[in-house]
N, C-alpha and C positions, 0 to 999 in steps of 0.2 A: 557821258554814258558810263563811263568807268565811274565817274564817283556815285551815280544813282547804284550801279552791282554795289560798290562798296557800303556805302549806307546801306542798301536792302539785305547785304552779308553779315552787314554788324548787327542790324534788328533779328534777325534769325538764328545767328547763334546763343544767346542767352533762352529763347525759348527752347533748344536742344538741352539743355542744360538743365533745366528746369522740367521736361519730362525725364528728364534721367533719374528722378528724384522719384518718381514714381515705379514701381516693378512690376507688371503685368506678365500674365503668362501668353503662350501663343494663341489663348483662345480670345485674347481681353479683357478678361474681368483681373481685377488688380487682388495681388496674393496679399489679405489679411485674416490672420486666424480669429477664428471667434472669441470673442471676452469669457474667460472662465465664471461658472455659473456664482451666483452671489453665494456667503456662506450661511446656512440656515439660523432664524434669528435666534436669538440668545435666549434658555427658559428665563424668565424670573418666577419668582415662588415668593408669597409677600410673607414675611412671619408672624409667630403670632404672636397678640399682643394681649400680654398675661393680664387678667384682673386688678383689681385693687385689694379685694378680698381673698387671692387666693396663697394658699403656701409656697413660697421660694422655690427653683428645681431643687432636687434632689443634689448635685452638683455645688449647690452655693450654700446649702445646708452646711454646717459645721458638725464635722461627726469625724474629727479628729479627737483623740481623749485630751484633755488639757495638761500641761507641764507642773499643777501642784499638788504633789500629794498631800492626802491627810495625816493630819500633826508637824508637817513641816511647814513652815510660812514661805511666802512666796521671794524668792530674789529679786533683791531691786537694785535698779538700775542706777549708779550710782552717776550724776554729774562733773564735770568741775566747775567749778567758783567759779561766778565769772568774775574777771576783772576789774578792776577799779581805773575810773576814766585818767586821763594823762592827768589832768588838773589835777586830781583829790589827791595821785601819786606826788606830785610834784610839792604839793602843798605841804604832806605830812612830811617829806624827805627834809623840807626847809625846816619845819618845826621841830623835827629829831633834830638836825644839824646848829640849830639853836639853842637847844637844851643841853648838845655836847660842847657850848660856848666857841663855835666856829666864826673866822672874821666872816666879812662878805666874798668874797673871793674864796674861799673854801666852803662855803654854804653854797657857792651854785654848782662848784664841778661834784660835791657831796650831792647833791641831789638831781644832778645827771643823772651818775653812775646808780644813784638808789633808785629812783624811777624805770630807770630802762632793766635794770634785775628784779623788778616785783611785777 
C-alpha cells in the first residue's frame, strides 16, 4: 500500500510542475498578450525606364566648362618608362661589363649591382 501512494506520488508530481509552466488568471483563461499588428507593406514604385532615343537626364549631361583654354594646348599627362624586364637588364649589364674587359667573377657581381639600380 505504501509503495502504490509512493508510485501514485511520484507520477503526480511532475504533472504539478508542468502546469506551473502555464499562468492562468483566477478566471481560467491563460494570460497571453496579443501579437502586435503586422507592419504595413513596403510601397514599391517601379522606375522608369528611359528610351533608346531619348536625351540623357539633365544630371549626366556634362555642363561643366572644360579645363582648356583657347591658345593654350592642353596638359599632358606625363608617364614613366616603364621598365625593362630582369633579363634584357641583366644581359646589357654583362655586355657593358664586357666592353669594360671585366674577368668572370667581376662581370656577375657588375651586373648585380647594375641590374637591381636600373
Amino acid at each position: 500500500m505504501r509503495k502504490l501512494a509512493a508510485i501514485c506520488l511520484l507520477c503526480i508530481l511532475p504533472l504539478s510542475a508542468a502546469f506551473a509552466q502555464i499562468y492562468t488568471t483566477p478566471s481560467g483563461r491563460a494570460v497571453l498578450p496579443p501579437p502586435p499588428a503586422p507592419p504595413p507593406p513596403p510601397a514599391i514604385t517601379v522606375p522608369q525606364v528611359p528610351k533608346m532615343d531619348s536625351p540623357p537626364p539633365f544630371e549626366l549631361q556634362n555642363t561643366t566648362p572644360g579645363y582648356v583654354q583657347p591658345g593654350k594646348p592642353p596638359k599632358q599627362v606625363l608617364k614613366p618608362q616603364r621598365r625593362e624586364s630582369f633579363d634584357r637588364r641583366i644581359s646589357r649589364c654583362l655586355d657593358e661589363a664586357a666592353a669594360m674587359g671585366l674577368g668572370p667573377g667581376e662581370r656577375s657581381s657588375y651586373s648585380r649591382n647594375c641590374a637591381h639600380q636600373r
